[in-house]
C-alpha positions as CSV (number, residue, x, y, z in Angstrom):
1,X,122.2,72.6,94.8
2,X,121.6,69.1,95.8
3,X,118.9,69.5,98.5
4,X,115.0,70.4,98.0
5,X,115.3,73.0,100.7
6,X,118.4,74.5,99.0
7,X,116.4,74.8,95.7
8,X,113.9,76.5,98.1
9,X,116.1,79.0,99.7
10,X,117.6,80.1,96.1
11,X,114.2,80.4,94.7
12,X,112.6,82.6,97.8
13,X,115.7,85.0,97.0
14,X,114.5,85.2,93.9
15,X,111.1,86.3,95.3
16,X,112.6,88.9,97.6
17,X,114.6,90.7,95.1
18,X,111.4,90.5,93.0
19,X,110.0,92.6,95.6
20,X,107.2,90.0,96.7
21,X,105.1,90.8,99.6
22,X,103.8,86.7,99.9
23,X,105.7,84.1,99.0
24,X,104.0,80.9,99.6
25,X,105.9,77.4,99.6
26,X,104.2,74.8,99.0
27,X,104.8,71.3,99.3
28,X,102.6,68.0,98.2
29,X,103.5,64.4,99.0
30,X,101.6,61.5,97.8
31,X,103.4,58.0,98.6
32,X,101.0,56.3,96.9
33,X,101.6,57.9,93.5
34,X,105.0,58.3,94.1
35,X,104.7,62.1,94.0
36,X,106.6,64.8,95.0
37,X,105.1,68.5,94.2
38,X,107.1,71.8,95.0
39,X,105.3,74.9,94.4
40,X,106.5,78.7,95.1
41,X,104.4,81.3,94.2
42,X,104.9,85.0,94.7
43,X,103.3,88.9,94.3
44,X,106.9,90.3,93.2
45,X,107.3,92.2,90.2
46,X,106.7,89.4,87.6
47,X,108.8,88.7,84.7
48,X,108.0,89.6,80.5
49,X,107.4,87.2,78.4
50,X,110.6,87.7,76.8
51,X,113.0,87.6,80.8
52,X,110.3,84.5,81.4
53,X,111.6,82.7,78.1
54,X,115.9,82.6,79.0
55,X,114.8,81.7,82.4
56,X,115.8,78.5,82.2
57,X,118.8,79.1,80.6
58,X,121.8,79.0,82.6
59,X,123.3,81.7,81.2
60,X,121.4,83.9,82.2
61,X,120.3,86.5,85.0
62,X,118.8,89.5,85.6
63,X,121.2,89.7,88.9
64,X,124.4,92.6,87.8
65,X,126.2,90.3,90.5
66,X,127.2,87.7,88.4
67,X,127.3,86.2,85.0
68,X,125.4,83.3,85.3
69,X,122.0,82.1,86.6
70,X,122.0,78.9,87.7
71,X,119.2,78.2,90.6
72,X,116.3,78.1,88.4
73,X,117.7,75.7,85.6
74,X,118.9,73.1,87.9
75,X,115.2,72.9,89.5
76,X,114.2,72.1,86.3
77,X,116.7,69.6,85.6
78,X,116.6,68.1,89.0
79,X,112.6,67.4,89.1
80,X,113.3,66.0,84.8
81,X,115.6,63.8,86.3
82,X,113.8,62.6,89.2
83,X,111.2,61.3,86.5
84,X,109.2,64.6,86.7
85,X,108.2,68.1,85.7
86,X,108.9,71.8,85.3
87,X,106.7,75.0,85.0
88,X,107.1,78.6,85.6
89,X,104.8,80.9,85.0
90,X,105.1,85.0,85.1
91,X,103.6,88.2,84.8
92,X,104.6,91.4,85.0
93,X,103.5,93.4,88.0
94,X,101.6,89.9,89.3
95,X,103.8,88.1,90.2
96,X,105.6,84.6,89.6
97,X,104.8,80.7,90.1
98,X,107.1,77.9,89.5
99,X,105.9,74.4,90.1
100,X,108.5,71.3,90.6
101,X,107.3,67.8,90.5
102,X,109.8,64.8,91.6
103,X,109.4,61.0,91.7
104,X,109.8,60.5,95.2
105,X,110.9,57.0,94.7
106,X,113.8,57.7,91.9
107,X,117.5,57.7,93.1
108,X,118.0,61.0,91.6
109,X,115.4,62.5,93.7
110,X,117.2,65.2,95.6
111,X,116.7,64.4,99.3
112,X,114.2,67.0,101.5
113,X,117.3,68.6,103.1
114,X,117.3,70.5,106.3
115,X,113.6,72.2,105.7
116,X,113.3,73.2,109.3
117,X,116.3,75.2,109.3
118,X,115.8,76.9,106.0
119,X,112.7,77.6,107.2
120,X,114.1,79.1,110.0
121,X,116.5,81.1,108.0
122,X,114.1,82.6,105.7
123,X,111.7,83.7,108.7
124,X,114.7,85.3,110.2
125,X,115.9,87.3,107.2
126,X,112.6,87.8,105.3
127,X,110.8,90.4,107.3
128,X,109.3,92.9,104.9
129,X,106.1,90.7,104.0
130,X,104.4,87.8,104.2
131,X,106.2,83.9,104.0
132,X,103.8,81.0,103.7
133,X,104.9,77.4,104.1
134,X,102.6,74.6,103.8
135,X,103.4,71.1,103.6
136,X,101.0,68.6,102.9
137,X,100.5,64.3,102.5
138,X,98.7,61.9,103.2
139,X,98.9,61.9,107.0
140,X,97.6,65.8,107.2
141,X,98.8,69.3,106.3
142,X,100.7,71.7,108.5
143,X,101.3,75.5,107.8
144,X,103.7,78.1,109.3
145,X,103.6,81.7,108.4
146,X,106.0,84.6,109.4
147,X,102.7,86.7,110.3
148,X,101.4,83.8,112.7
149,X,105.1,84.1,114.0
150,X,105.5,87.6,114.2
151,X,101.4,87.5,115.7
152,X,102.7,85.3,118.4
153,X,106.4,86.4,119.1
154,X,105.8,89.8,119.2
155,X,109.0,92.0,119.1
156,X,111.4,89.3,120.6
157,X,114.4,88.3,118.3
158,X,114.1,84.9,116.2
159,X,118.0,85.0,117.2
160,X,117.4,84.4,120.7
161,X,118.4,80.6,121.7
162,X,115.1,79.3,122.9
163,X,112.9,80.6,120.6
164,X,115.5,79.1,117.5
165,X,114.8,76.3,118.7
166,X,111.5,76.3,120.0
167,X,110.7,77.5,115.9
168,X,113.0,74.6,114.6
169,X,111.1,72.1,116.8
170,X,107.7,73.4,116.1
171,X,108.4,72.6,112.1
172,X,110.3,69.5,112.6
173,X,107.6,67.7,115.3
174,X,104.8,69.3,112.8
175,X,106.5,67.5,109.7
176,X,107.0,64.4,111.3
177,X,103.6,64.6,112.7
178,X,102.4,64.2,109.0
179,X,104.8,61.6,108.4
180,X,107.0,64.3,106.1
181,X,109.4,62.7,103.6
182,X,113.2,63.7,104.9
C-alpha cells in the first residue's frame, strides 16, 4: 500500500467484515506541527486480547482467504517511518480503533492518495451501516456521511454518471476548501 487512502480502504474492509455498523474516518492535519493524524474507529465485533496482540504481525489473519495479513502491519510501519506513531485498540463486542500518526513533512510520508475516490468507493459498496469521514486542519473541517448521502439521494444509484461525479466533486472542492494535504 503506498497511499493514505489505500491504507484507508484496507482498513474499512476490515471494519465491514467485523460487522461494524459506523465506521468513522478521521483525519487531522496540523502544518504547523508537522502532523498528520489518521483515525478509524468502528462498532464491529472487536477483537481479544490475545487476536489484538498478533495483529501487527504480518503473518497473521483471521481472514481463511489467505495466509498472510499484511494491511494492518504496514500502517504501522508506514506512520514509524514517517517519524510517527501506531495504536490499535480492541474490544470484543465494542468495537475497534486504530490511530496512525505521520510527519507530514518526512519523505517517507506516504502521499494522501486519491481520497475522493475511495471515498466514493466505500460509499458505493458499504451500504449496510453508517460511514463517517471527517477531515479536519487548520483552514476548517468538512464531514461526509453515507446517511447524509443516502438522506439526500434517496433511492437513485451512486453508479449513475452525474451523481459519481457530483459526489467526487463535492469531497474534492470541500478538501480543497480546507486547504487538504494531497
Amino acid at each position: 500500500m503506498k497511499t493514505l487512502s489505500e491504507h484507508i480502504l484496507d482498513i474499512v474492509q476490515n471494519s465491514v467484515s467485523a460487522k461494524a455498523t459506523l465506521i468513522e474516518i478521521i483525519v487531522e492535519e496540523n502544518k504547523i506541527a508537522d502532523l498528520c493524524s489518521l483515525i478509524i474507529r468502528d462498532n464491529g465485533c472487536g477483537m481479544s486480547a490475545e487476536t489484538l496482540a498478533k495483529a501487527i504481525n504480518p503473518f497473521f489473519t483471521s481472514r481463511t482467504t489467505r495466509k498472510v495479513g499484511l494491511g494492518i502491519p504496514l500502517l504501522k510501519q508506514n506512520a514509524e517511518a514517517a517519524g510517527g506513531s501506531f495504536s490499535i485498540e480492541s474490544e470484543l463486542k465494542v468495537g475497534t480503533v486504530l490511530t496512525a500518526s505521520f510527519q507530514l513533512s518526512n519523505i517517507d510520508r506516504p502521499p494522501f492518495g486519491d481520497i475522493a475516490e475511495t471515498l466514493y468507493l466505500t460509499f458505493l459498496s458499504y451500504t449496510d451501516g453508517n460511514l463517517v469521514y471527517r477531515h479536519k486542519t487548520e483552514k476548517g473541517e468538512f464531514q461526509i456521511s453515507s446517511d447524509e448521502l443516502k438522506e439526500a439521494l434517496g433511492d437513485v444509484s451512486y453508479q449513475q454518471k452525474e451523481i459519481r461525479e457530483g459526489i467526487l466533486e463535492l469531497i474534492k472542492s470541500n478538501l480543497e476548501e480546507i486547504e487538504a494535504t494531497k
